[in-house]
C-alpha positions in Angstrom: 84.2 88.9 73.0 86.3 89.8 76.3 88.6 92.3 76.3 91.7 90.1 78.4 90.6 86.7 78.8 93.3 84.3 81.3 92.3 80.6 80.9 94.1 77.8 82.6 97.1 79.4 83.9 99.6 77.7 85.5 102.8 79.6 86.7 105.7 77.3 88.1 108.7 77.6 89.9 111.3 74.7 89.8 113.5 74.6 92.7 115.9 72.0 94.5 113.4 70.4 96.1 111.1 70.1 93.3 108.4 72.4 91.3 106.4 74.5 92.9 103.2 75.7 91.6 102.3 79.9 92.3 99.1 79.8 90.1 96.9 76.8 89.6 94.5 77.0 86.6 93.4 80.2 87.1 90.5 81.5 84.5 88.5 84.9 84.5 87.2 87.6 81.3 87.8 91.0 82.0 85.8 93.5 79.8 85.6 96.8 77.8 85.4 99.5 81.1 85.0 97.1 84.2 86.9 97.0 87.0 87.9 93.5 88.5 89.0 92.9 92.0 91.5 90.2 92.7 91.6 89.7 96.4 92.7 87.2 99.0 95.6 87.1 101.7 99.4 87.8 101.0 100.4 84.5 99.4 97.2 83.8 97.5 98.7 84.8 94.1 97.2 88.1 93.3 100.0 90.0 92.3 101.9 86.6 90.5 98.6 86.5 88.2 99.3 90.3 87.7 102.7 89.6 86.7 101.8 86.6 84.6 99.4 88.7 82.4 102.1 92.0 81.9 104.8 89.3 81.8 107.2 90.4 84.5 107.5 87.1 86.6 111.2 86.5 87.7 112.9 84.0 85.7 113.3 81.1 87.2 109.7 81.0 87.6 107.8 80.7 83.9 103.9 80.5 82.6 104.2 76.4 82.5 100.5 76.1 80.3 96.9 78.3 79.8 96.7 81.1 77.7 96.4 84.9 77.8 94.5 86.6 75.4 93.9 90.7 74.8 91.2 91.5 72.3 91.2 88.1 70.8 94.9 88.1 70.0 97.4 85.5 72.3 99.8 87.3 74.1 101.2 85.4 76.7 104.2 84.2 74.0 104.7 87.8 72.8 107.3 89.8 74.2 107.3 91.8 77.2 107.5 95.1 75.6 104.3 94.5 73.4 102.2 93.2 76.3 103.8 96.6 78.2 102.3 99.4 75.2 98.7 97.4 75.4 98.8 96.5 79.5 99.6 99.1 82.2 100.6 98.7 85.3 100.0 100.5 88.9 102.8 99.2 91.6 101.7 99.2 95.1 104.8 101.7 96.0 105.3 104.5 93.7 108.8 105.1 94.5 110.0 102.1 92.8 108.2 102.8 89.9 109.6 106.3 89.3 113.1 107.6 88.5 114.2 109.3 91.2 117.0 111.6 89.2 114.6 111.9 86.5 111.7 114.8 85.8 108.5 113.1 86.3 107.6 115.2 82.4 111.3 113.6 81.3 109.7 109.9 82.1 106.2 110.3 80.5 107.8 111.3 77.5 110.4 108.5 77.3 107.5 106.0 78.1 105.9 107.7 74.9 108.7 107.8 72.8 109.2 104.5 73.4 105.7 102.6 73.0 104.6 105.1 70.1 107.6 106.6 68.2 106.2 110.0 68.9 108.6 113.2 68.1 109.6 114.8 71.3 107.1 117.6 70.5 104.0 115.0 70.2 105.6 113.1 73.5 105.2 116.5 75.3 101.8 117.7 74.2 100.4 113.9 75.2 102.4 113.9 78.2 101.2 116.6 79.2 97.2 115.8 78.6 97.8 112.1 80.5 99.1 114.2 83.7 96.1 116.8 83.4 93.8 113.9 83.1 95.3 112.5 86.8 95.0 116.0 87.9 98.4 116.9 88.1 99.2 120.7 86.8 101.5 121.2 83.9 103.7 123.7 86.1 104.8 120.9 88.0 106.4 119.2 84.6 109.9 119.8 85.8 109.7 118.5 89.3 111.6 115.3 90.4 109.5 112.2 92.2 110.5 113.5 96.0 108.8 116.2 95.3 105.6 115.1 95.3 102.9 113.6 98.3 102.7 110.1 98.3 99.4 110.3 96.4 100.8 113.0 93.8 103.4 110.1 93.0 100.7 107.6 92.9 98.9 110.1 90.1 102.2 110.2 88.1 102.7 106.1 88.3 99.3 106.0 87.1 100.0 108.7 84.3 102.6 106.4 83.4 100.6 103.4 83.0 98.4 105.3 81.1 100.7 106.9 78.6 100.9 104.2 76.2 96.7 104.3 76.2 96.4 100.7 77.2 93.7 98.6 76.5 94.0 97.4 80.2 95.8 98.2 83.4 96.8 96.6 86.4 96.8 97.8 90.1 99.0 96.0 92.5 97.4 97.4 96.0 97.8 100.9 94.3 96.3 102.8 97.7 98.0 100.7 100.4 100.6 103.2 101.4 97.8 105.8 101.4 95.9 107.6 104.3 92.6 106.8 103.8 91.6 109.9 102.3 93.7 109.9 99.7 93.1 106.4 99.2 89.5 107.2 98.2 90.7 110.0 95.8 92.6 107.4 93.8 90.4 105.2 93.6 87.8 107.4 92.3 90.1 108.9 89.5 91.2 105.3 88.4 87.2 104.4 88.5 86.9 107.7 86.2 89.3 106.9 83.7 87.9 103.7 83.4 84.5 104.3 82.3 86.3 107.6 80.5 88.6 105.4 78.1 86.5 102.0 78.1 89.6 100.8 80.1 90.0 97.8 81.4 91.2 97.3 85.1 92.1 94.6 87.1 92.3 95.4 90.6 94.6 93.7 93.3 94.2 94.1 97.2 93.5 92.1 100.4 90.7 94.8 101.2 86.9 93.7 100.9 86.2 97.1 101.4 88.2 98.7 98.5 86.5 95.8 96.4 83.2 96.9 97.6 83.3 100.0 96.7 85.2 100.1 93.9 84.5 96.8 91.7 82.3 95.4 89.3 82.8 91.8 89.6 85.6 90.5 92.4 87.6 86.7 91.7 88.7 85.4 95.4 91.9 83.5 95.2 93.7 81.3 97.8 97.4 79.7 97.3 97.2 80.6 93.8 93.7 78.5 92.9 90.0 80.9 92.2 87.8 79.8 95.0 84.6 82.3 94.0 83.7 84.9 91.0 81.0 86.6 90.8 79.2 89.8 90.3 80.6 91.9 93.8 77.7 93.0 95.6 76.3 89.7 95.1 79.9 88.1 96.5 79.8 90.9 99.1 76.0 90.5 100.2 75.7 86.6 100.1 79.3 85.3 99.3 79.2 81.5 98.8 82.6 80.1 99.6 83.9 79.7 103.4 86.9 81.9 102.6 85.1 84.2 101.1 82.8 84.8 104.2 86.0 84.8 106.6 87.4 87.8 104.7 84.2 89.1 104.4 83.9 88.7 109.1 86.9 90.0 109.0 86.1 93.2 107.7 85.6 96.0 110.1 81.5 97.6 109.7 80.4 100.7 111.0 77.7 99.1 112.5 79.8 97.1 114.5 80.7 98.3 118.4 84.0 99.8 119.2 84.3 96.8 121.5 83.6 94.4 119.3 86.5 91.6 118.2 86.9 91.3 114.4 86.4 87.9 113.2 89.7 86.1 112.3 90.1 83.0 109.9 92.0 80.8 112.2 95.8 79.3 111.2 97.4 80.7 108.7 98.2 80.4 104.3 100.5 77.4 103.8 103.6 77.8 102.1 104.1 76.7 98.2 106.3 73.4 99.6 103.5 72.4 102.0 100.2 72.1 100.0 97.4 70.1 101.9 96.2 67.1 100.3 92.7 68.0 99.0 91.2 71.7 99.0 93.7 73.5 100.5 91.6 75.6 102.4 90.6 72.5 104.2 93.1 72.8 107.0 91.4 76.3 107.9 87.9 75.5 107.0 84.9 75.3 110.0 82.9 73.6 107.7 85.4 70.7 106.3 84.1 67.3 105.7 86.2 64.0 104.9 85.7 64.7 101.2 87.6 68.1 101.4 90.6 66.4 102.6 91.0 64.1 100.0 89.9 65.7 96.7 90.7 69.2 95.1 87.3 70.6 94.4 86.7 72.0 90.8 85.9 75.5 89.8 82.6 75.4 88.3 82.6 79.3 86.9 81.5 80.6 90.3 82.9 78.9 92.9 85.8 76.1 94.2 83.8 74.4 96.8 82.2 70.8 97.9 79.8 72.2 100.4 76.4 72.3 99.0 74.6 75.9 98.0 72.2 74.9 101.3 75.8 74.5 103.8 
């Protein structure tokens, strides 16, 4: 059995002009200790699945059908604070996520207090472990967010996720606002914890090459629909879907010459209100055929996609 399993979900947003739709049927498993990539462009729904799954999306926007379910049990109806003690979370800016006139020690223990009911004394002594684990020294206990480097913060966010000793967490572009040297450091510590715990992560970015190196199995997603899952190297190495080999071009290679122009997928994501008829890839698409623009093609498991595996 899977350790999260998302089937079918829908996510909806009604609106004067009508309902929009974010996330379209989405399905994956995530297991005991993998890491899986969600990736695509801004607008694809990556971090609306995220929110879907911890249950943070903004009301008026709802789950409108499908099902979550973590370690067999359904907890897309639960409330938010249950869903919070069993699914972390990893924002993409770790400023928002911190209390700025609060101890960064302060938080982890109100985080514990809260989830587990510990004593202030048993709050401390964990706390303390969780920000040793992230490599952060206890002397630093007392000091406030602002004092910390951009990836010291990102350490305490994910401390703070991991307080609660979820059975999965979620990283919303967690090294985005990184150089790229720190970047790799915190992607190898969430890697670490992962395999340390049996954790669970789901990771979110628009970067092939974080998923490469990172990932064990990557879902591709465009305006809110899966287009291709599959095992990463094989999706990195021979991906199968045409959006999945733009991004893919569009990656920057050190083999490639200084001089060289990156690939780009030409146009640009349609809005929610605007949905081509069809695949909605289509419109973008230098392999389209009639068929594209006229039917939505179905997700067999590995791939959204009328183009034969020969095409």
């Amino acid at each position: 059995m899977s350790l999260l399993s998302v089937q079918n979900l829908r996510v909806e947003f009604p609106t004067r002009k009508g309902t929009l739709t974010a996330i379209d049927g989405v399905s994956f498993d995530l297991n005991q200790g993998e890491i899986l990539g969600l990736v695509g462009e801004s607008g694809a729904g990556k971090s609306m699945t995220g929110a879907a799954i911890i249950g943070l999306i903004e009301p008026p926007g709802h789950i409108a059908g499908g099902s979550i379910h973590l370690s067999g049990q359904r907890v897309d109806k639960t409330p938010e604070q249950f869903r919070g003690s069993h699914i972390g979370m990893v924002f993409q800016d770790p400023l928002t996520s911190l209390n700025p006139l609060q101890r960064v020690g302060d938080q982890l223990i109100e985080t514990l207090k809260l989830h587990h009911g510990l004593s202030d004394t048993q709050a401390k002594q964990r706390a303390m472990q969780t920000l040793d684990e992230v490599g952060i020294e206890g002397k630093r206990w007392d000091h406030y967010p602002h004092e910390f480097s951009g990836g010291m913060r990102q350490r305490v966010v994910i401390a703070l996720a991991l307080a609660s000793d979820p059975k999965v967490v979620i990283a919303d572009e967690p090294t985005t606002a990184l150089d790229v040297s720190i970047q790799a450091q915190i992607l190898a510590l969430l890697k670490q914890i992962c395999r340390a715990r049996g954790t669970g992560i789901i990771l979110i970015t628009h970067d092939m090459a974080v998923i490469a190196q990172t990932t064990d199995r990557v879902a591709v997603m465009y305006l809110g629909r899966l287009v291709e899952l599959g095992d990463t190297q094989q999706v990195i190495h021979n991906p199968s879907h045409p959006y999945t080999r733009g991004l893919m071009a569009s990656t920057p290679s050190l083999q490639g010459s200084v001089d060289q122009d990156l690939y780009q997928i030409m146009g640009s994501m349609p809005r929610l209100d605007a949905v081509p008829p069809g695949c909605a890839f289509h419109p973008r698409c230098e392999k389209v055929m009639d068929v594209c623009r006229k039917h939505v093609p179905e997700f067999d498991g590995q791939r959204a996609c009328h183009l034969s595996d020969s095409q």
